[in-house]
N, C-alpha and C positions, 0 to 999 in steps of 0.2 A: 763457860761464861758467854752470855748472847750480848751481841750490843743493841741497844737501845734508839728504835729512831731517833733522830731529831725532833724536838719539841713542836717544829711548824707541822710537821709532817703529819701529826697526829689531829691537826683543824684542817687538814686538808681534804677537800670531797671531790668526789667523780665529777665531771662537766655534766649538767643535763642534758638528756637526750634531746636531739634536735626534735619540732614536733612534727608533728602527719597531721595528713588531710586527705580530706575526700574531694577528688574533683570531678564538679559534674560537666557532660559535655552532650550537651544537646545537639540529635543529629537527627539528619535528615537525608539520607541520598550519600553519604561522605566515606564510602568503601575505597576511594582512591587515596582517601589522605587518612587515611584511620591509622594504618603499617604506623605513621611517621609518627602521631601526634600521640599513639599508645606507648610510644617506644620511646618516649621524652617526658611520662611519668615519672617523676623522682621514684626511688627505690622505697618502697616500704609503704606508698601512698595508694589508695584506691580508686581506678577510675570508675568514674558509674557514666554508662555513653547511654544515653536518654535514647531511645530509638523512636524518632514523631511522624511515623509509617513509610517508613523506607521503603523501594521496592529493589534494591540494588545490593539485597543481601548484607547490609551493613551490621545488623542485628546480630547475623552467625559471624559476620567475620571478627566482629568486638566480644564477642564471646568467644570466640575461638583462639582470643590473643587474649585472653587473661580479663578481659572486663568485666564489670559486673554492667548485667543489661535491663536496662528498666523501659516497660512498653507505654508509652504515650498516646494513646489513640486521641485527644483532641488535641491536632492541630495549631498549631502557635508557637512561638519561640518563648512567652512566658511558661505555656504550660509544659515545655519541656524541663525547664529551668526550675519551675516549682516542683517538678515532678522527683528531679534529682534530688532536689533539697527538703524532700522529705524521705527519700530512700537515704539519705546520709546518716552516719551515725558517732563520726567523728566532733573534735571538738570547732576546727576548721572545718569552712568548708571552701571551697575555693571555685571557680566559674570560669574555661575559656572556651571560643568558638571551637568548633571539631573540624574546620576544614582545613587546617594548614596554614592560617595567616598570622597565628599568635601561638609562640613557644611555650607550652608546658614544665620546661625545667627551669624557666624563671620563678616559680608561684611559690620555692621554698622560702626566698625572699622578700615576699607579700607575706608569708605568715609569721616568718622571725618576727616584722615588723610589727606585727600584731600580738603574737606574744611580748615582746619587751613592752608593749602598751602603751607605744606609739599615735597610735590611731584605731578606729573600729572596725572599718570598714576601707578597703584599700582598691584603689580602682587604677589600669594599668593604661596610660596616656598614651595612644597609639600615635608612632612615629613614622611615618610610611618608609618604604626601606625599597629605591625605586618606583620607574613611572608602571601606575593602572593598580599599584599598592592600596589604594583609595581613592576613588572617582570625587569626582570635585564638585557635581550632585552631592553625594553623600558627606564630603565635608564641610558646605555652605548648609546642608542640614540641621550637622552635629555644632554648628556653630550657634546656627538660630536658636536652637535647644539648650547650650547650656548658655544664651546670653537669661532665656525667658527664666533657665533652674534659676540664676543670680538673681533673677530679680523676685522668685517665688522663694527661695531659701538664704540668700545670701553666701550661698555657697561660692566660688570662684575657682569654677571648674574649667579645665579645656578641652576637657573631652568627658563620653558619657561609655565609654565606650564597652566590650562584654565582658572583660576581662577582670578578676574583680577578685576579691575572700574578705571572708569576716568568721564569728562566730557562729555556729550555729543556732545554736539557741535565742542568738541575740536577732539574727537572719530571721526564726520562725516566728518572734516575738512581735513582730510588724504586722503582721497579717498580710501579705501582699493579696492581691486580687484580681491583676491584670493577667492576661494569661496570651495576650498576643505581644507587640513590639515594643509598647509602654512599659514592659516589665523592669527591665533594668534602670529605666528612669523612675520608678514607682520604687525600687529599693533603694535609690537615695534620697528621695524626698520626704518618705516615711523615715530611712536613719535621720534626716536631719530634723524632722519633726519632734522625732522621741530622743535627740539629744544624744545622738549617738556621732564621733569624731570621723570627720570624712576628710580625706586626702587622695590624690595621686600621687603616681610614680610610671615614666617614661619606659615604655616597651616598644622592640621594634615590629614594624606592622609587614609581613610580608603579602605577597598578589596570594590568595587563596588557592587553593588545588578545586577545579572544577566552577561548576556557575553557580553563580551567587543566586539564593532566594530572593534577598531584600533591596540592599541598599546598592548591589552591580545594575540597577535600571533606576532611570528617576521616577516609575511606576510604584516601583517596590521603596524607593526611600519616601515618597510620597505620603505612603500608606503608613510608615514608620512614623515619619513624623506626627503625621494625623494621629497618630493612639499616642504617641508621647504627649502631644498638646494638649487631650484628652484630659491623663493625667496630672497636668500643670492647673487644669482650671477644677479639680476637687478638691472640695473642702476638708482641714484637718480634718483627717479620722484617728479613732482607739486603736490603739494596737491589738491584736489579739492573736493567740495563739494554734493553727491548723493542724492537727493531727492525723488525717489521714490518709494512708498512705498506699503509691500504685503497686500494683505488681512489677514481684523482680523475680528476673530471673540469674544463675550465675553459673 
């Protein structure tokens, strides 16, 4: 004689698998902070390190820790950024800096939130975490920036900042087109244009490992800005779909 589960037991089902993503991390110079930021990939997720002509061996040493390595030859913090997001091939896809100032093993928690269908688009509200964390150039920036997003989208954002996941399909369906500093402000303006749900969520912003490109000079936030403002003052565009895609290597 066997006995017989209980009744509940037989509607009961597995937990679903938690989901994965592909994170892209556009680099540049960043062989010093690579060890850390590779090493704080959740288990089972795929980093793709953008390489945007390193000369400091970034390329082998992200390949030699497990990444997948995608070569960038133009120049820009979008066209790395685009670069990834078409090497991706997951259903997330996820975006943090590569030098050490934004933690990687927070991004499973950008995507839960976007699986439970939350939000579409999740952007990660940098909190600085100590002084030189974020120059105050670059934060009267980021301020002017998303006062100008609220008033071009309605959005009520407080930060713009690089940290960020969505869909991907949903990501490629925009058509982005900036390929220098505007980029990240050009993928929320287009989600909010085509109706797509944008939110943040508070991350802590550590001092970066090594010298800043951009926004460590008010040279470089300058320049930042100037291409974000750029894209504040174009008009709705179609969305449309980019298909093609750079070389990888793994």
């Amino acid at each position: 004689m066997t006995d017989s589960p209980p009744s509940n037991a037989l509607h009961r089902r597995a937990p679903a698998p938690a989901p994965v993503a592909d994170v892209v991390l556009p680099c540049l110079d960043e062989a010093a902070a690579l060890p850390g930021v590779l090493g704080a990939i959740p288990d089972g997720w795929r980093a793709i390190v953008v390489d945007n002509g390193s000369t400091d061996g970034s390329a082998e040493l992200a390949r030699a820790l497990g990444a997948t390595v995608v070569h960038e030859p133009r120049r820009g913090f979008g066209a790395a950024c685009h670069a990834g997001l078409l090497a991706a091939d997951a259903e997330f896809v996820c975006f943090c800096d590569c030098d050490g100032s934004l933690d990687p093993a927070l991004l499973p928690g950008f995507v839960g939130r976007l699986a439970a269908g939350e939000t579409d688009l999740l952007l990660g509200r940098r909190r600085p975490q100590g002084r030189g964390a974020w120059p105050l150039h670059a934060r009267l920036g980021n301020l002017a920036l998303s006062r100008m997003l609220r008033r071009r989208t309605g959005l009520r954002l407080r930060d713009l900042g690089p940290m960020r996941a969505g869909r991907r399909e949903e990501l490629l369906a925009l058509g982005l087109t900036d390929r220098r500093s505007g980029y990240p402000l050009e993928m929320v303006v287009r989600a909010s244009d085509s109706g797509l749900r944008v939110a943040e969520t508070d991350v802590p912003y550590l001092s970066r490992t090594g010298k800043s490109k951009v926004t460590g000079t008010w040279r470089g936030t300058w320049h930042a800005v100037r291409d974000m403002r750029g894209v504040l003052r174009r008009p709705q565009a179609p969305a449309g779909v980019s298909a093609v895609r750079p070389p990888v290597s793994r």
